[in-house]
Every structure is written in structure tokens, then in C-alpha cells.
C-alpha positions in Angstrom: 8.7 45.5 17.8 6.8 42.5 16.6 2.9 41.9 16.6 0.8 39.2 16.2 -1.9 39.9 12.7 -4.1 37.8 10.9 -2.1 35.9 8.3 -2.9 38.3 5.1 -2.8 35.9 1.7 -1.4 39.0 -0.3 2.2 38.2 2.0 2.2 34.7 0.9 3.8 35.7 -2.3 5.0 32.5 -4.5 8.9 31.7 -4.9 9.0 33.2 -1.5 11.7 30.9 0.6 10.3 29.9 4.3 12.2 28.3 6.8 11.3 25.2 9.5 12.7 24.6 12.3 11.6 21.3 14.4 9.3 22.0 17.4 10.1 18.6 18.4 12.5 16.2 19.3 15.3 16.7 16.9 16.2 20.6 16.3 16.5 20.1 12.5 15.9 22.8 10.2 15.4 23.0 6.2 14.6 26.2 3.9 11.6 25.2 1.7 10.0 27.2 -0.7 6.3 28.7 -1.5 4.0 26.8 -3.9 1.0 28.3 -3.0 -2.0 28.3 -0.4 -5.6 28.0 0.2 -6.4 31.0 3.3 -7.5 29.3 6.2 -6.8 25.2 5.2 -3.3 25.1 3.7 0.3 26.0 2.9 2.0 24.1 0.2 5.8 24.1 0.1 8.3 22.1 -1.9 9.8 18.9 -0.1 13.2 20.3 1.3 16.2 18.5 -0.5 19.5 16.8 0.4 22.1 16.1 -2.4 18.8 16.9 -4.8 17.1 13.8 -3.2 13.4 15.2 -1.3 13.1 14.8 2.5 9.5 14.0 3.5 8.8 15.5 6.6 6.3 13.2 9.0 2.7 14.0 9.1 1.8 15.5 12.2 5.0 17.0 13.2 4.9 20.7 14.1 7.3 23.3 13.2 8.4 27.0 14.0 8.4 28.4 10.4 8.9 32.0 9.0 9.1 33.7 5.6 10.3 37.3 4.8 7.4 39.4 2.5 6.9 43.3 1.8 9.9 44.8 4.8 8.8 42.4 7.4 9.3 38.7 9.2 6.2 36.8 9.5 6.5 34.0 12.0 4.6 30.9 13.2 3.7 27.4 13.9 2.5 24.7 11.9 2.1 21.0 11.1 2.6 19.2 8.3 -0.4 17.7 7.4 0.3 15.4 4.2 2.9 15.2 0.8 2.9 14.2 -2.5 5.2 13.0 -5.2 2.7 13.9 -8.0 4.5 15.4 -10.6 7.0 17.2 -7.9 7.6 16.3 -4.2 5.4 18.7 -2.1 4.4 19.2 1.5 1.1 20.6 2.7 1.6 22.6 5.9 -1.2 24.1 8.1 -2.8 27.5 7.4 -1.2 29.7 10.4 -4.4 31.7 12.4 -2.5 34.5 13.5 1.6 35.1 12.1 3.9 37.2 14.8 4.8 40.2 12.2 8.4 42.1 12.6 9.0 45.1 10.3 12.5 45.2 8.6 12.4 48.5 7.0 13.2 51.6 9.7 14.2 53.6 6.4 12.8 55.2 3.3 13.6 53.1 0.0 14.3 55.1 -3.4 13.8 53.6 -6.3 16.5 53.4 -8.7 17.8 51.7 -11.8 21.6 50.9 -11.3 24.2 48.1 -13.0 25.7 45.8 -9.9 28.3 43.3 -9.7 28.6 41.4 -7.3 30.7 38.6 -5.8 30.2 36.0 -2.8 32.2 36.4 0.2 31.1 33.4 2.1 28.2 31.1 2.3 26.2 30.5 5.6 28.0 28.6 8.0 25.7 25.8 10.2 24.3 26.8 13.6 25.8 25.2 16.5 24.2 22.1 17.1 23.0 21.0 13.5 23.5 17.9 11.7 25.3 17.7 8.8 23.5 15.1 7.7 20.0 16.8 8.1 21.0 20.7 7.7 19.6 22.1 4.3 22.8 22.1 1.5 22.6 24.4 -2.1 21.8 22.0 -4.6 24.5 20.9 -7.0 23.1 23.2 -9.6 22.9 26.0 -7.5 26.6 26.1 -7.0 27.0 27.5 -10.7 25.7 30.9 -9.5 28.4 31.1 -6.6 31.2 30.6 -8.6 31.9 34.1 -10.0 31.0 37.3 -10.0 27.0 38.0 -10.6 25.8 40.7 -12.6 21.8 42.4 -11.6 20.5 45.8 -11.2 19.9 47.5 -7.9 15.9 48.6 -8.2 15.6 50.0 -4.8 17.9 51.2 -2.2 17.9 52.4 1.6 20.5 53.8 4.3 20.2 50.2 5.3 20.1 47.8 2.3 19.4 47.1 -1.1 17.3 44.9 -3.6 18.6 43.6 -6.6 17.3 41.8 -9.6 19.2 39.0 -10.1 19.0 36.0 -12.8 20.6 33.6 -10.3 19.6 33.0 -6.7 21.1 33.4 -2.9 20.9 32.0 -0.2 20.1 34.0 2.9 22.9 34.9 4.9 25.3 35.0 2.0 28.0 37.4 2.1 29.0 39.8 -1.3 30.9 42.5 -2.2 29.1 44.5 -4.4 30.0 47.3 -7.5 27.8 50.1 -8.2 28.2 51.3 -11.6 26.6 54.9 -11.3 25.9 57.3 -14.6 28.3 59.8 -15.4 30.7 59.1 -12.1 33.0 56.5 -11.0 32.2 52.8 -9.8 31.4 52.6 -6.2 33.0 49.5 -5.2 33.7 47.5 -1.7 29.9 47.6 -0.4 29.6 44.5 1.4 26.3 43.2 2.2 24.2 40.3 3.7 21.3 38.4 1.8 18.1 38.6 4.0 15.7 37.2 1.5 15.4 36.1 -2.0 12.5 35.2 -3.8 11.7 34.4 -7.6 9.9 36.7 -10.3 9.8 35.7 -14.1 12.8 35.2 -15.3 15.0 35.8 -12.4 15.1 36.9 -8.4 14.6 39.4 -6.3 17.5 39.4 -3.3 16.8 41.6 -0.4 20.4 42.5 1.4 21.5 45.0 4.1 24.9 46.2 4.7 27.6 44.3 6.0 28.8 45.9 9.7 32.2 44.8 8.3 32.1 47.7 5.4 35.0 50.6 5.6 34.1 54.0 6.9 34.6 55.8 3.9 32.6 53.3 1.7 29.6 53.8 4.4 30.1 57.9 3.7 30.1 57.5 -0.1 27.1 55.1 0.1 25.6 57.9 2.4 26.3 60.5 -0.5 25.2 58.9 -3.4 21.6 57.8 -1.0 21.8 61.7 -0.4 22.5 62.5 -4.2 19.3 60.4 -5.2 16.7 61.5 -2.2 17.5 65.3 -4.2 17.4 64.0 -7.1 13.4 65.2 -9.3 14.4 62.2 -11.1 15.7 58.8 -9.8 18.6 56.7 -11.3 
């Protein structure tokens, strides 16, 4: 059940994608990413892109924004209160008051240190309603890391997800099938899961996913096993 908090600055963490949707007149929406803040005056965000050119967003306008940080949804409104194309193309959004604050993780995450492939399914498709010509697009460099299969290590894991490092990034919503490749035992292959977040760290990503509903029955009992395997284990993977 969500609650409404104080915005802590320790959740705005940098790299962190947030996503706008218009309060206003048109319904548009656009995925922006984290620059940085000042608590209590200001949000800064990158200018959302189309085709790599920036969109400025008109001062004054207010938005429904949220951001996924630490196993939870923080939600709110804001308004953009100014831009700049100094060195990059930046928005400055209003500091949120109070953020309405969902928790995402209902189970106990192990850490663990295990080899992944993985290998998109299918991209997000557009909401009902949105215009193609406004909706948020993956830049054309960002296509490169949906072309094959991706290779990262699985640093934490869950009855209901995973995180992986990752040198390329995801979109949320993103599909993949995903290869465990487990000491001493056989691949576990077929996992299918869902990107719910990705944000940056040096020199890569980390990509939050939970698994896909459309995953077999006997790959859901193996992944139960090996979550079993690791919660005995004195020493993780």
C-alpha cells in the first residue's frame, strides 16, 4: 500500500530514469533522466529526446512524474520551472514537498555473483492514446545494445526478480530471456523477465527486472530451487 513521505534526497540517486506524464492538455509522456537536485528548490533532468533532437518542455507546465529508487515507486507532481542548453539540454523541475511512496520488494533478496545472458523479447509497445510523434523513442545509439544477446552478472536475486549489472542499458518494460550460468551445475535457461528500472553506475547499469507471468512451470520450480539452494547456502554465489 502506498504512503505519502517527505521526499528523502538519499532516493534521488543520479542516472536514475523518471518518467512525465502531462497534467495538462495533451497526455504526452517522455522518460527523462536524473542530473541531480537541490532538496527543497529543484530537480534537474535531461531534456527528453526525439530522433536525438531535445524537446523543451514549456515553463510552467505541470506534470505527474515518478522514479523507481531502493524497492519502491516514488510518485508526484511538478512543474517545470526553466531549461538550458549550456553545455547539454537540461530541464529544472520543481522540488516535490511530499512523494506518494509504493514498496516493490514483498521478498527477501540474496546476494549473489552469477554470469547472465540475456536476450530481448520485445520492446515496450505505446499506450493507447499516444502520439507517435511525441512518445519517447530509444535513441539511434541505444539500438546497438538490443541487437543481440547481452552479457551481465546477476548481483542480487528474489522469488520475484532480479538485478543485473549490465554494460548496456534497457528500457523499462523490455522483455528478455535470460541464462543463468550457475557453478558446478548446468545453465538455467528460459527465465523470462520484465525491466522495471535501470539506472547507471560507473561503467555500466544496474537493471531491476521481475519475472515474466509468461515463464513455464518447470522453469518457475527450478528458479524456486536454486533461490532455495542459495537462502541454505553459509556462503552466497
Amino acid at each position: 500500500m502506498a504512503e505519502t513521505k517527505t521526499l528523502s534526497p538519499d532516493v534521488l540517486i543520479c542516472g536514475s530514469s523518471i518518467r512525465l506524464l502531462a497534467l495538462e492538455t495533451t497526455k504526452s509522456k517522455w522518460t527523462t533522466i536524473l542530473i541531480g537536485s537541490r532538496p527543497g528548490r529543484y530537480l534537474i533532468v535531461e531534456m527528453p529526446r526525439v530522433a536525438g533532437a531535445p524537446v523543451k518542455l514549456d515553463d510552467g507546465t505541470r506534470w505527474a512524474a515518478n522514479f523507481i529508487s531502493k524497492g519502491a515507486v516514488y510518485s508526484f507532481n511538478t512543474e517545470v520551472l526553466g531549461y538550458t542548453y549550456r553545455l547539454v539540454p537540461l530541464l529544472f523541475l520543481d522540488y516535490p514537498r511530499e512523494v506518494e511512496v509504493a514498496n516493490l520488494r514483498t521478498e527477501k533478496r540474496y546476494p549473489v555473483n552469477i554470469p547472465v545472458i540475456s536476450t530481448v523479447v520485445s520492446l515496450p509497445e505505446p499506450e493507447p492514446g499516444d502520439n507517435p510523434e511525441t512518445e519517447d523513442k530509444p535513441e539511434a545509439g541505444d539500438q546497438k545494445t538490443l541487437s543481440g544477446p547481452l552479457k551481465a552478472l546477476v548481483v542480487d536475486i528474489s522469488e520475484g526478480g532480479f538485478m543485473m549489472a549490465c554494460p548496456s542499458p534497457l528500457q523499462p518494460e523490455t522483455v528478455v530471456e535470460a541464462t543463468f550460468y550457475l557453478p558446478k551445475e548446468e545453465p538455467l535457461s528460459g527465465i523470462q523477465a520484465v525491466v522495471r528500472a535501470c539506472r547507471g553506475k560507473p561503467g555500466g547499469y544496474f537493471i531491476g527486472l521481475a519475472y515474466s507471468q509468461s515463464n513455464r512451470p518447470e522453469t518457475l520450480s527450478h528458479l524456486g530451487d536454486l533461490i532455495s539452494s542459495i537462502e541454505n547456502m553459509p556462503l552466497r554465489l
